[in-house]
N, C-alpha and C positions, 0 to 999 in steps of 0.2 A: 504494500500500500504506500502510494505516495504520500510525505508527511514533508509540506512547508516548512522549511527550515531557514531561516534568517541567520546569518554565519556572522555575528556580534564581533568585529576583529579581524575582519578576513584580511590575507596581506596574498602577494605575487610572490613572497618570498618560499620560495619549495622546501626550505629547512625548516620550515616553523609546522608547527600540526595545526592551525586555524587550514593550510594551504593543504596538508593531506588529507584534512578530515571534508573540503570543499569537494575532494577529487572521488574520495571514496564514497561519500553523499551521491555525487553524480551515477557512480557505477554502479551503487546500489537502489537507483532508480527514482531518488526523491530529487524535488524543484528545490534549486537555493537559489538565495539573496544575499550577496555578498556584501555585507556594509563594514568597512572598515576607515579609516585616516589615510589608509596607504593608497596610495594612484598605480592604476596597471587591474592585470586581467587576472581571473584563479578560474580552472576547470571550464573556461569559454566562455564564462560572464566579467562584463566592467564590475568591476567592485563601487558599490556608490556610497560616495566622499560623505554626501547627508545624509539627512537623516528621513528614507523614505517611508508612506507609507505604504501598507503593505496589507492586502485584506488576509482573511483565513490562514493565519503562518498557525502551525502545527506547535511550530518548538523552534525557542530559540539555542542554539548554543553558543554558549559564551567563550569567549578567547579574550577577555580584557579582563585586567587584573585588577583588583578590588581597588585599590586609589584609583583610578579612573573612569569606576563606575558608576560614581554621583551623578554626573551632568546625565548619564543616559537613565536613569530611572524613571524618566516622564517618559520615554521613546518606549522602553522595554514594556511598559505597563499598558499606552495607548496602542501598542499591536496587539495587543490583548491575545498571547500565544496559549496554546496549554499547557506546555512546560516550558520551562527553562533549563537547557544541560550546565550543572555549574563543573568545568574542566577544572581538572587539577591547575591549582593555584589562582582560581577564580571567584571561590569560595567567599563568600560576604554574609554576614550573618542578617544584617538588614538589607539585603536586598533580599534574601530568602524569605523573610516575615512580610514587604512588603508584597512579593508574588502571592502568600500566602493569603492576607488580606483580601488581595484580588482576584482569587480561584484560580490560581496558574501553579503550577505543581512545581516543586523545584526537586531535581534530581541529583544524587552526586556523580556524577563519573564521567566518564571520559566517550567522547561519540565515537570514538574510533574503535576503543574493544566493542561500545553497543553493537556498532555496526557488525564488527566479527563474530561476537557470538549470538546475534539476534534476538538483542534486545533492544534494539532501537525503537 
């Protein structure tokens, strides 16, 4: 099943896991949305610089690390996703209470085992 995925951090940089976990997203047949600060492509989509909206997103996973997750907490909330993946080192205790509040499930792990052991 295709599951919306908004890639929270996405970069063109191939060493980073925001950039494999974009690719693996692809090959395992769900639609992403690449929004990150970085300029350049990941897995055939522009990565977008803003902050777009974005109807029906499934799940966001995150790739931004807890200090500059503030400014994004009105974005992550107004896509109103149903979960949040919070990736190793991404982990925020208040942005998990505030998904929480707003019936969006916050998850701990990492999209890239989900992906492999199918649990995504």
């Amino acid at each position: 099943m295709n599951k919306r995925t908004v890639i929270l951090g996405a970069t063109p940089d191939s060493s980073r896991f925001a950039y494999k976990a974009a690719h693996m997203l692809v090959k395992f047949g769900h639609e992403i949305f690449p929004v990150g600060i970085k300029k350049g492509e990941v897995a055939g989509k522009t990565i977008m610089n803003d902050k777009p909206d974005i109807e029906e997103i499934d799940t966001i996973t995150l790739y931004v690390g807890p200090q500059n997750q503030t400014s994004l907490y009105e974005y992550i909330i107004n896509l109103k996703p149903k979960r949040i993946i919070f990736n190793p080192g991404t982990e925020n205790d208040e942005l998990i209470e505030l998904a929480q509040k707003n019936n969006i499930e916050p998850v701990m792990g990492c999209t890239l085992v989900m992906l492999s052991v199918g649990t995504y």
